[in-house]
N, C-alpha and C positions, 0 to 999 in steps of 0.2 A: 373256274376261278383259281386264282394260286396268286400269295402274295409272298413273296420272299422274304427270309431273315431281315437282311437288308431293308426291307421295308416297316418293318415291325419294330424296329430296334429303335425307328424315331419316336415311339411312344409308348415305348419300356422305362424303367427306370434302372435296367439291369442289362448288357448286349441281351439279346433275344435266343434264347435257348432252342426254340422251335424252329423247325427246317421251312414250314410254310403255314398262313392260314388257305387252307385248300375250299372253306363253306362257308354262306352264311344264310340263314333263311329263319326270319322272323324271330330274331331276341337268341338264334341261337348262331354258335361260330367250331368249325371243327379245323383243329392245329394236327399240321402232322410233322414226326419225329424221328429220325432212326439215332437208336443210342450208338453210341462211338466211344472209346477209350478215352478220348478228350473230355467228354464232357464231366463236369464236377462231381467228383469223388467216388467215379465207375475205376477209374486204375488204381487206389488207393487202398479198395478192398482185399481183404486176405480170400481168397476164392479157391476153390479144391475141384478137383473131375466132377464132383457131384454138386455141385457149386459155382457153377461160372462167374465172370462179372458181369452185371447187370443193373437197370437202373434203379438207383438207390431210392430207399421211398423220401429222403430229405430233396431230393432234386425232382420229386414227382409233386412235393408239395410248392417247391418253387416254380413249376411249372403251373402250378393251377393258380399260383400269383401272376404270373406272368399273364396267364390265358382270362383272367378276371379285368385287368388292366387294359390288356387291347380290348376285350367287346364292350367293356362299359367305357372307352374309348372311343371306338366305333357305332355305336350304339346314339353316342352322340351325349352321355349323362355327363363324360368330364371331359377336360380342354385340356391341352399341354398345360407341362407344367405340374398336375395336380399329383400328387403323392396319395397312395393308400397304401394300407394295414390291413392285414388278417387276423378278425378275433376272434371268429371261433370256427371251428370243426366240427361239424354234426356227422354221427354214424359214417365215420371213414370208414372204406373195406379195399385190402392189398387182397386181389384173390388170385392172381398170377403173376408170375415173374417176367419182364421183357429183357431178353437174352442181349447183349451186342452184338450188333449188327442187326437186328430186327426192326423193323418199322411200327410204329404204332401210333393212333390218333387219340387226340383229346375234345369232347365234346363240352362246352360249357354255355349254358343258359342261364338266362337274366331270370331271375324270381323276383322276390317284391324288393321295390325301391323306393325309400325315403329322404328328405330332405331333414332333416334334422341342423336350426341355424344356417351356415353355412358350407356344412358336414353333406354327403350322401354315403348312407349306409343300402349295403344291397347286400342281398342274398344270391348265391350262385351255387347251380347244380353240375358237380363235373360228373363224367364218363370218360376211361380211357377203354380201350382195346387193342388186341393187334389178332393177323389172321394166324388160325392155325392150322397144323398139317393138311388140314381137307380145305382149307380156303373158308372156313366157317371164322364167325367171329368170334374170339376169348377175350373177356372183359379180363382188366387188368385193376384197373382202379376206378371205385367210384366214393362220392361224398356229397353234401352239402357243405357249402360255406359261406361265412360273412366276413363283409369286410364293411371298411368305411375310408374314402376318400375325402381331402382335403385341397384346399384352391392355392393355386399360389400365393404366397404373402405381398 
């Protein structure tokens, strides 16, 4: 499976930052990425030999807005149109850096979901990684998170 930017961006609320969703299999969805000097605020960095530019952890958290919004999209919980928010962040960990020009993917899974009114508040587990020198995997970022979606007016 591989769904293109292009296609993902009809049910963003932001153009789509991710290169593809490449998975899905039961409540869960994996996005893949390769960071690039274009994307938002990788060239902006003051960055040193010991220090390259890389993706910044504010555009790893709008990524996992991003990545919450297409599967409880596709998931089938909300329709065009609906807007969500992120409120909170449980036990986030940055444990490596993804370089530019590196590839790397985002896992995220649907945890518990409520309806609250007209509200849906869900819980989401990310995972990112990318491979490293032996082809093994390096986790790069992982958290829980909540949000809560709203219906068009």
């Amino acid at each position: 499976m591989r769904i293109p930017r292009e296609d993902l961006d009809r049910v963003t609320q932001a153009p789509a930052l991710f290169d593809a969703l490449v998975a899905e299999d039961g409540g869960a969805y994996v996005f893949e990425k390769t960071v690039t000097l274009a994307d938002p605020g990788v060239v902006d960095q003051r960055v040193t030999p010991a220090w390259p530019h890389h993706l910044p952890g504010e555009l790893t958290i709008a990524l996992t807005g991003q990545a919450g919004v297409i599967a409880a999209h596709r998931a089938g919980l909300i329709g065009d149109g609906w807007r969500g928010h992120g409120v909170r962040i449980v036990d986030a960990r940055f444990s490596a850096p993804v370089l530019v020009g590196e590839r790397f993917f985002t896992r995220v899974e649907l945890g518990r979901v409520r309806r609250v009114g007209r509200s849906l508040h869900v819980q989401f587990r990310f995972r990112m990684w990318k491979q490293g020198a032996e082809g093994d995997e390096v986790e790069t970022y992982r958290s829980e998170q909540h949000a809560i979606f709203f219906p068009p007016e």
